[in-house]
C-alpha positions as CSV (number, residue, x, y, z in Angstrom):
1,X,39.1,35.1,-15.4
2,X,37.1,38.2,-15.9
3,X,35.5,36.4,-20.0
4,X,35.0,33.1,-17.6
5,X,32.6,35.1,-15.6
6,X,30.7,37.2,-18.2
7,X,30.5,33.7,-19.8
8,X,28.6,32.5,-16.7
9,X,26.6,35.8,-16.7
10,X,25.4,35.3,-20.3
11,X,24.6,31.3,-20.0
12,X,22.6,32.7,-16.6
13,X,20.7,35.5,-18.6
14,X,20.0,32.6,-21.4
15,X,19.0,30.5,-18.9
16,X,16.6,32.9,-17.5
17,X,15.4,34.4,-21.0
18,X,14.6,30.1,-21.8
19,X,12.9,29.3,-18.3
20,X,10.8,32.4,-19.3
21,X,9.5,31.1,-22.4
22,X,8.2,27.6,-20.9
23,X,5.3,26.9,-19.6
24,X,5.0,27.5,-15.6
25,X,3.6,24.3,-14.0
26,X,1.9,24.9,-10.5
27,X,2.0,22.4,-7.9
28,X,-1.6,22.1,-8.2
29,X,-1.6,21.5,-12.1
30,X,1.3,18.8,-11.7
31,X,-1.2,17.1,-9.0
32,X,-3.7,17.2,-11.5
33,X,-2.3,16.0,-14.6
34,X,-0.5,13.6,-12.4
35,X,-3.9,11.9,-11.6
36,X,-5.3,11.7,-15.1
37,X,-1.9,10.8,-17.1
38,X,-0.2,8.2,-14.3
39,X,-0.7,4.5,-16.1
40,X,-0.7,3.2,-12.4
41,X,-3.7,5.4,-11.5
42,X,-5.5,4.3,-14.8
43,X,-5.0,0.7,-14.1
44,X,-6.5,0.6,-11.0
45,X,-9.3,2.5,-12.4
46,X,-9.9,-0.2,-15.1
47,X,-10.2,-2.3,-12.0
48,X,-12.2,-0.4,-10.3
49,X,-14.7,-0.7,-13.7
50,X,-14.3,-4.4,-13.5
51,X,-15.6,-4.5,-10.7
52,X,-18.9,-2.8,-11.2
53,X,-19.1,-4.8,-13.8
54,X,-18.9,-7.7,-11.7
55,X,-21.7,-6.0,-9.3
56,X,-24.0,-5.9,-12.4
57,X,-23.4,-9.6,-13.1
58,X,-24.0,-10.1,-9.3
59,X,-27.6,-8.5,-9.3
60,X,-28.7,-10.0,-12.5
61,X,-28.3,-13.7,-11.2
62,X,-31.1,-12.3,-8.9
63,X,-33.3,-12.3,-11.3
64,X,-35.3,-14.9,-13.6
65,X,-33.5,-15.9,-17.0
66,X,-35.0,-16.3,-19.8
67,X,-33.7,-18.4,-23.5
68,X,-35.2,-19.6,-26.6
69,X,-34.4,-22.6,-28.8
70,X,-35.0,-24.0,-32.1
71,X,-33.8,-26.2,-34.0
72,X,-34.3,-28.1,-37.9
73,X,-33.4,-31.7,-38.8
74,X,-33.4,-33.8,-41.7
75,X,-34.0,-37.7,-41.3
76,X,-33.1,-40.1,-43.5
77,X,-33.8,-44.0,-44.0
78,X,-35.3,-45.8,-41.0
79,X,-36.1,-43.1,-38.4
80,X,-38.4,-42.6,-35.7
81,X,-41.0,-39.8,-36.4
82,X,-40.9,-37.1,-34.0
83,X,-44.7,-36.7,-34.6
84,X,-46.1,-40.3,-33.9
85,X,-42.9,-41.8,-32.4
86,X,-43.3,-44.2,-35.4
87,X,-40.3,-45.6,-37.5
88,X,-40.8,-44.6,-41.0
89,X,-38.3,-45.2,-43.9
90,X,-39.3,-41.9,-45.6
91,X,-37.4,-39.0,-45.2
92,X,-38.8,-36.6,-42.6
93,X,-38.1,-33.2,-41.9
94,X,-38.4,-31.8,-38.4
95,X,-39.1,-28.3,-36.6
96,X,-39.1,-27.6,-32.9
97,X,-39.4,-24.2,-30.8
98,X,-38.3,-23.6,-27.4
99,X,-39.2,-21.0,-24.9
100,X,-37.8,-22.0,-21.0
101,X,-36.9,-19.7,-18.0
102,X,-35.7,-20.9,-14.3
103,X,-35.1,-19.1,-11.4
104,X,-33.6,-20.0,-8.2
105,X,-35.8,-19.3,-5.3
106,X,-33.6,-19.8,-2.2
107,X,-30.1,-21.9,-2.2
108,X,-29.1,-20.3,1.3
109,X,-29.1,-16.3,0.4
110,X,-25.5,-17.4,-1.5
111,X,-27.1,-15.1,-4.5
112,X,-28.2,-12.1,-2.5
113,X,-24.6,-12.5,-0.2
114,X,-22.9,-12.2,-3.7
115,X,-24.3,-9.1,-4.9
116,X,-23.3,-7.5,-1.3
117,X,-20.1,-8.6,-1.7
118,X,-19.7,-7.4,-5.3
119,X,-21.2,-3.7,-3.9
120,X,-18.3,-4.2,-1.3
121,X,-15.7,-4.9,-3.7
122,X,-16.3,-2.3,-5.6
123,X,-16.3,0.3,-2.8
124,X,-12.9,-1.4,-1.9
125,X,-11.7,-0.9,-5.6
126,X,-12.6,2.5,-5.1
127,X,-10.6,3.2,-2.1
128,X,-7.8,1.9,-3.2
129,X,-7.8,4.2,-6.2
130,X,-8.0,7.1,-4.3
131,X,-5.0,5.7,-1.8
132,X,-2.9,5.4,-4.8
133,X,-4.1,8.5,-6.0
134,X,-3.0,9.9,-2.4
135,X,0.7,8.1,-2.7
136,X,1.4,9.8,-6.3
137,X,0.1,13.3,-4.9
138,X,2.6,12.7,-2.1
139,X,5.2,11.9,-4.5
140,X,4.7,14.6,-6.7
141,X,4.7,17.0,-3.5
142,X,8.3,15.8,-2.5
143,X,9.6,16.3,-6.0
144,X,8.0,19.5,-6.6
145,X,9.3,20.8,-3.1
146,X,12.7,19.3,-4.1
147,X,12.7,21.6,-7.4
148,X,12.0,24.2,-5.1
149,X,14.4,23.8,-2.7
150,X,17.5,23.2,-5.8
151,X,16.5,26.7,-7.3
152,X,16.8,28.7,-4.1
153,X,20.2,26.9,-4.0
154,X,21.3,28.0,-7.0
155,X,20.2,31.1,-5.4
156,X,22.6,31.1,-3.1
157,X,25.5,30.2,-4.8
158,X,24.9,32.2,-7.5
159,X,25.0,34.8,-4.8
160,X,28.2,33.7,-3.7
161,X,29.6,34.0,-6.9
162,X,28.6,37.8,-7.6
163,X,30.2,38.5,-3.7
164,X,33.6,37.0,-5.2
165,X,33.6,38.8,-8.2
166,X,33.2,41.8,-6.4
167,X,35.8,40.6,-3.9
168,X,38.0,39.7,-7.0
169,X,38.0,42.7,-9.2
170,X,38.9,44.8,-5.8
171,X,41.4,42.7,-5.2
172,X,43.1,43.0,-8.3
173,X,42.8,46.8,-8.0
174,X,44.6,46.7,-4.9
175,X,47.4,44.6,-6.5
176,X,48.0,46.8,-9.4
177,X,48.3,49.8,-7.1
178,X,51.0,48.3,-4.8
179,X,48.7,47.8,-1.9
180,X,48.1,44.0,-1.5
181,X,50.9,41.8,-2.9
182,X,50.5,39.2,-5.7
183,X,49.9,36.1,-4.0
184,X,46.7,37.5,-2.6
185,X,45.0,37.8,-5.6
186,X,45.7,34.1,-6.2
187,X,43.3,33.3,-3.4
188,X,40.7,35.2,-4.7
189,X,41.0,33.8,-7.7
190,X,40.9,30.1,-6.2
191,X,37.7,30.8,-4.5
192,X,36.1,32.6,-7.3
193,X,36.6,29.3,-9.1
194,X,35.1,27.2,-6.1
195,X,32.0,29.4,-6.2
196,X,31.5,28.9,-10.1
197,X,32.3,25.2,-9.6
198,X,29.5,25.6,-6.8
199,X,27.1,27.2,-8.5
200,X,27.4,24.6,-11.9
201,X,27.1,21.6,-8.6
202,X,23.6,23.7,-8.0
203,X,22.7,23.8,-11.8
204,X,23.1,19.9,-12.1
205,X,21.1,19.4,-8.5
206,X,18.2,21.7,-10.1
207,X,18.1,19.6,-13.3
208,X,17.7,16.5,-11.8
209,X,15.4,17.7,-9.3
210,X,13.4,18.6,-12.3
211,X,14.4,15.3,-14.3
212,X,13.3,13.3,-11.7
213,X,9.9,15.7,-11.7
214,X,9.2,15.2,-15.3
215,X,9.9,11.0,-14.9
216,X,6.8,10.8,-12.3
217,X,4.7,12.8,-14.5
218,X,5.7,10.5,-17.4
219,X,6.2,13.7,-19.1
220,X,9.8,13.4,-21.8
221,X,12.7,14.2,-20.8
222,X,12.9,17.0,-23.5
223,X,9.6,18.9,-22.8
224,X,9.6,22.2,-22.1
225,X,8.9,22.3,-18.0
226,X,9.6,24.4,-14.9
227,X,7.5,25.1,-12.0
228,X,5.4,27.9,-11.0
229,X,7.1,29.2,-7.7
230,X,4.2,29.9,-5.0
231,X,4.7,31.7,-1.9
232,X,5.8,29.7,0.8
233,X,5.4,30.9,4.4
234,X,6.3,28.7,7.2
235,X,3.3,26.9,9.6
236,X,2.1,29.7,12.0
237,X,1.0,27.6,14.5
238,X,3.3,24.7,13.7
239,X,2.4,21.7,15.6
240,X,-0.2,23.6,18.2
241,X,-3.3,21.7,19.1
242,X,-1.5,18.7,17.1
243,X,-1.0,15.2,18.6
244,X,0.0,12.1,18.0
245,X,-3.2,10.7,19.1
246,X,-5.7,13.3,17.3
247,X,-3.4,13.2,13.8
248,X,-3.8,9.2,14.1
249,X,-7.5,9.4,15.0
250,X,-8.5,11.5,12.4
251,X,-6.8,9.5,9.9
252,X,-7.6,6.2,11.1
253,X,-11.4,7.1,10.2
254,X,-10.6,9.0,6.4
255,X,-7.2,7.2,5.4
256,X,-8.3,5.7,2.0
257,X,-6.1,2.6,2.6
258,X,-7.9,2.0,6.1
259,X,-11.3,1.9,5.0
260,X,-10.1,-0.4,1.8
261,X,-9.2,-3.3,4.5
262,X,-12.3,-2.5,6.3
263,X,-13.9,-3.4,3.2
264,X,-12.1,-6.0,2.2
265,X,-12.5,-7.6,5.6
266,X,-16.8,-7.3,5.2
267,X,-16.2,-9.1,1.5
268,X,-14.2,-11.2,3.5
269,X,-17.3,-12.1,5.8
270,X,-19.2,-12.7,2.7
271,X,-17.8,-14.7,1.2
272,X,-17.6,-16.9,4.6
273,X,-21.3,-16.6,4.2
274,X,-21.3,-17.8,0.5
275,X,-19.5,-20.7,1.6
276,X,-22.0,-21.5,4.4
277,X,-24.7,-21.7,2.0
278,X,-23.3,-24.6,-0.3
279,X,-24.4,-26.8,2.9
280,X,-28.5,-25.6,2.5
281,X,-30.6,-26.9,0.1
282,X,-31.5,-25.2,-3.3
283,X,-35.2,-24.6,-4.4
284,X,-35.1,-23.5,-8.0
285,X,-38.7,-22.8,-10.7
286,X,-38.4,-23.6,-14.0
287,X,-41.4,-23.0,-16.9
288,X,-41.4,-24.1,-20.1
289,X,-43.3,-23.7,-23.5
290,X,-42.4,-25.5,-26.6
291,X,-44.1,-27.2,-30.5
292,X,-42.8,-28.7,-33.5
293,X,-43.5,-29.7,-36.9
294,X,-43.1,-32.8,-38.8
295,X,-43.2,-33.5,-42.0
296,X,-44.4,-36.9,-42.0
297,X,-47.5,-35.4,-39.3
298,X,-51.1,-36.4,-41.6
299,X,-54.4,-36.8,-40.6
300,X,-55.8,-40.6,-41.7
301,X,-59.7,-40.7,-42.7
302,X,-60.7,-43.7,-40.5
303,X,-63.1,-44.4,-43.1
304,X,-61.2,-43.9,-46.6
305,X,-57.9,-44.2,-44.8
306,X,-57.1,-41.1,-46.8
307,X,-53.8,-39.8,-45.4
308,X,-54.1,-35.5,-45.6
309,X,-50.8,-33.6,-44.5
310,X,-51.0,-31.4,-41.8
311,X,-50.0,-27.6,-42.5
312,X,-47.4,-26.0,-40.6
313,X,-49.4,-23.6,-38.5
314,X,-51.5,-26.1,-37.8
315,X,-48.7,-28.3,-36.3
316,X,-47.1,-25.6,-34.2
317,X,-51.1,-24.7,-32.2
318,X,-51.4,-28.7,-32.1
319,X,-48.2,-29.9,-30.8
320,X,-47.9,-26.9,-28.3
321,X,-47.0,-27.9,-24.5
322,X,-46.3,-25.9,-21.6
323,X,-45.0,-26.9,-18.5
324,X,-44.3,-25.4,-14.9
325,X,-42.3,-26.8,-11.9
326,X,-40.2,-27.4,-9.0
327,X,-36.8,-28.4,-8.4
328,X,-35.2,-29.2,-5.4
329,X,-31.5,-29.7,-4.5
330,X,-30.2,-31.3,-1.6
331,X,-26.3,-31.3,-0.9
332,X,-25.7,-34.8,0.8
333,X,-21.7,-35.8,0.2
334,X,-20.0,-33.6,-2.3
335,X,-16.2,-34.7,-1.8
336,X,-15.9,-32.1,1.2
337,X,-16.0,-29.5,-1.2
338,X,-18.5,-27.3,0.9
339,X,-16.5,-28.0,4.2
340,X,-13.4,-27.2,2.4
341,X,-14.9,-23.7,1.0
342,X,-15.8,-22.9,4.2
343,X,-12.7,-23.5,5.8
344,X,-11.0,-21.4,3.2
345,X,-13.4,-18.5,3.2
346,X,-12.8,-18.9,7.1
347,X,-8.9,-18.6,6.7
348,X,-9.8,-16.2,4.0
349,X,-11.5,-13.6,7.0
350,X,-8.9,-14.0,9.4
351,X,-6.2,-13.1,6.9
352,X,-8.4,-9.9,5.9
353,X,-8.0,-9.4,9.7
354,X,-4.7,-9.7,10.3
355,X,-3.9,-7.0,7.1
356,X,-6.4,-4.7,8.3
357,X,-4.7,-4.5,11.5
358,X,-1.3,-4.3,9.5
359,X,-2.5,-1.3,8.2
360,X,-3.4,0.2,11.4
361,X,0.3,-0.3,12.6
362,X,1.9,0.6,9.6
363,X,-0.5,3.9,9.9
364,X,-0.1,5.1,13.7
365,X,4.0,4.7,12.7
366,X,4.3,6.8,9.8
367,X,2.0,9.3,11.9
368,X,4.1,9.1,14.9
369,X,7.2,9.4,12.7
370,X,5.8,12.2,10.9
371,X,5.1,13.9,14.1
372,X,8.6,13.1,15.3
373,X,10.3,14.6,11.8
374,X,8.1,18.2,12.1
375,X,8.9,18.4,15.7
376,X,13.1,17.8,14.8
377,X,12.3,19.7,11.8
378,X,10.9,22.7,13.3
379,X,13.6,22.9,16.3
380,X,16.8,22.2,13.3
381,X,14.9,25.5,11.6
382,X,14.9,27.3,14.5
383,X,18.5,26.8,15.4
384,X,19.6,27.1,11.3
385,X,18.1,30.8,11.8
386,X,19.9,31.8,14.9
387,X,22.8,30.3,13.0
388,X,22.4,32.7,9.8
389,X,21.6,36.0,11.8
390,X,24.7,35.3,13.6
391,X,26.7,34.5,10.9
392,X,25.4,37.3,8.7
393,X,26.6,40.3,11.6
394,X,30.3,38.3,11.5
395,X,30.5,38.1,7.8
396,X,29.1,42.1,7.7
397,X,32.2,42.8,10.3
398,X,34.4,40.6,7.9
399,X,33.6,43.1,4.2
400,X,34.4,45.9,7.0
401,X,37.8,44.6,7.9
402,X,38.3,43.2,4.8
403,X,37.9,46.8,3.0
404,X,39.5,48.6,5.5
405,X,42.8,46.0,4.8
406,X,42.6,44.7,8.4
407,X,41.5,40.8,7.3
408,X,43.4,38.9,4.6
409,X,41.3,37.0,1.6
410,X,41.8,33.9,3.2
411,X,40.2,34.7,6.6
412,X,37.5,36.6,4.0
413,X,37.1,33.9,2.2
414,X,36.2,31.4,5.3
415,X,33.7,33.8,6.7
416,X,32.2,34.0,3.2
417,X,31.7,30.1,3.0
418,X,30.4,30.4,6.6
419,X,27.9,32.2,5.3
420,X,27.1,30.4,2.6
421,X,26.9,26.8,4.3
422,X,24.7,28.5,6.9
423,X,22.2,29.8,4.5
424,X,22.3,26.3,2.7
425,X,21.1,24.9,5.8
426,X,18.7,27.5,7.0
427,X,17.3,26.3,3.2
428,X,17.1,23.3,3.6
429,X,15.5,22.8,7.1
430,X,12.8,25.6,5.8
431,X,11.8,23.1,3.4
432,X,12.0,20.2,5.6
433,X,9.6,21.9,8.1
434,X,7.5,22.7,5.5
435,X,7.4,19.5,3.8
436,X,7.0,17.6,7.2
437,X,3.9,19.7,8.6
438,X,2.2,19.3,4.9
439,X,2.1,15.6,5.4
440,X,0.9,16.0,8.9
441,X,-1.9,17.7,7.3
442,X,-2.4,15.3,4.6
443,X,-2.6,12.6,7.3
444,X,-5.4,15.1,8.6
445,X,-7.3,15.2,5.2
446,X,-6.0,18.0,4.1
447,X,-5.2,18.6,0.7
448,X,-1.2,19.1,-0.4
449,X,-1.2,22.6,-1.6
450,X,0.4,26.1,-0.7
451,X,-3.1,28.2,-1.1
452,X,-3.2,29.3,2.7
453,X,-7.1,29.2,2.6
454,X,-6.9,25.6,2.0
């Protein structure tokens, strides 16, 4: 039994010479990398491009366009000249130029109303961005709390385990010097084993706790990785000066995924607008410059009848026309597509509605269950700690007995576990509190960190 526990010694020293030589991650660092590695946070930032990119499309349909033409043709046999509008039989080659621009000068604001809603679709993009930036930050917090929470743990039972050796190499003193009989040291021996079969149970917790670390920082499996402990103290003022009401207020006016569905909900409106505007008329300008050149274009002597080519700069200043108007479109009967649109876009706002108040619910629960979990939180901490001081005095009494010959190992034993569940506990609703007030103050805008002047 004795080479079983120096093996457990030296795989703990190992252990703690190996977490040494890797790199110590802080919560804040995880956060971090978290936000610029995550392939969910990317994609919606490759969204949130495409639409800006939609905004710039948006604001240059404001504006006048402008396109050129040209174009060369060969004619052969009977063909009309593009010159004289004559047939010919010859074969004529033809050049033409083309300079146009249009621009629409009112067609119900549907142009201008598309631009705002681009600008509002991309503020929305943005918001949800930093909501899913806020969701991963929460998830890395529980995990990193988690790691946390499996090495102090191990702490504990590792702490167990020394208190039985000690117990256990007493014990078999006692036995070889006639004092305690046999079967005692059996016991011993028993729960010496439970404690190492505890503290290998805390080992494996840990590991996952880190596995499952590693897997939402899409880091491998095999890297190199534990976490930079910081000092945790618990809330001084816990929830003082803390409602329901002012934690949901507060929220309600800076919670990312709130102010998405407002925005959402004005694109919404928008695009009821757009749909409006299909019922107005459309006033769009148009100008125009354009030549040409023919090959069959000549000049005829009206008294020789001498034919004489034309040269190609001359053709292009002669032929050259400009041209400037108005057009006007007016929506009459277009298959109900415009009553249709607006119907949709109508249906389309009141949805937007209807999830923007969805999130509002959704919001004042988690708040008023968060609320609920610190204030169980805190009063299960305050009861774990009455528990352990308790239990603590008894389990001193107990070694005192216990050396003294006056408590057998079994009755040592269960005031040892005692001990041990109750410090488990006291652990574990520390970190709940903890945990619980952090996202109270994340729900406050405050950031998820253990700095105590943030």
């Amino acid at each position: 039994m004795k080479g079983v526990f120096l093996t457990v010694c030296s795989a703990m020293v190992l252990m703690s010479f190996s977490a040494n030589a890797q790199e110590e991650w802080s919560l804040e660092q995880c956060l971090s990398y978290a936000i610029e590695n995550n392939i969910q946070i990317k994609q919606s930032g490759l969204q949130t491009e495409s639409a800006r990119l939609d905004k710039t499309q948006s604001l240059a349909q404001l504006f006048p366009n402008l396109n050129a033409s040209t174009g060369f043709n060969t004619n052969f046999g009977r063909s009309i000249d593009p010159g004289t509008n004559q047939f010919v039989n010859d074969q004529v080659n033809s050049n033409n130029f083309r300079v146009g621009s249009n621009v629409t000068l009112f067609n119900g604001l549907r142009l201008l109303n598309t631009f705002k809603q681009s600008q509002l679709d991309v503020l929305a993009a943005e918001y949800d961005l930093q909501g899913l930036s806020n969701d991963i930050s929460m998830n890395i917090a529980t995990a990193f709390m988690q790691v946390m929470f499996s090495e102090e743990l191990l702490s504990v039972a590792q702490e167990q385990l020394d208190i039985s050796s000690e117990q256990l190499e007493r014990t078999r003193k006692l036995v070889n010097a006639g004092s305690l009989p046999e079967g005692g040291l059996y016991d011993v021996e028993a729960q010496y084993s439970s404690n190492e079969l505890q503290v290998i149970n805390a080992e494996n917790a840990l590991s996952a706790a880190v596995l499952a670390l590693k897997q939402i920082l899409n880091l491998p499996a095999s890297t190199a990785f534990r976490i930079k402990r910081p000092e945790v103290d618990m809330p001084l003022d816990g929830l003082a000066g803390k409602t329901v009401g002012t934690v949901y207020d507060h929220a309600l006016n800076n919670w990312p995924q709130i102010k998405a569905r407002e925005t959402k909900l004005e694109s919404a409106r928008k695009s009821e607008q757009i749909a409006f505007a299909t019922y107005t008329p459309s006033l769009t300008a148009n100008a125009s410059i354009s030549t040409f050149y023919s090959s069959s274009f000549e000049d005829i002597d009206l008294t020789t009848f001498e034919r004489t080519p034309i040269p190609y700069g001359d053709q292009l200043d002669r032929n050259l026309s400009e041209s400037i108007g108005l057009s006007l479109s007016i929506p009459i009967f277009n298959g109900l597509q415009s009553r249709t649109s607006v119907k949709k876009a109508r249906l389309g706002r009141m949805n937007a509605e209807l999830q923007l108040q969805d999130q509002k619910n959704q919001l004042y629960s988690s708040v008023q269950q968060a609320y609920n979990d610190a204030q169980a939180a805190k009063r299960q901490f305050d009861a774990s700690d009455k528990s352990v001081k308790a239990t603590e005095k008894a389990f001193e009494y107990a070694e005192q007995r216990y050396g003294v010959g006056m408590m057998n190992s079994l009755e040592f034993n269960t005031a040892s576990n005692n001990l041990a569940r109750v410090k488990s506990e006291l652990l574990r609703a520390k970190y709940d509190y903890i945990f619980k007030m952090k996202v109270l103050d994340f729900y406050q805008g405050k950031p998820i960190t253990f700095d105590p002047s943030k």
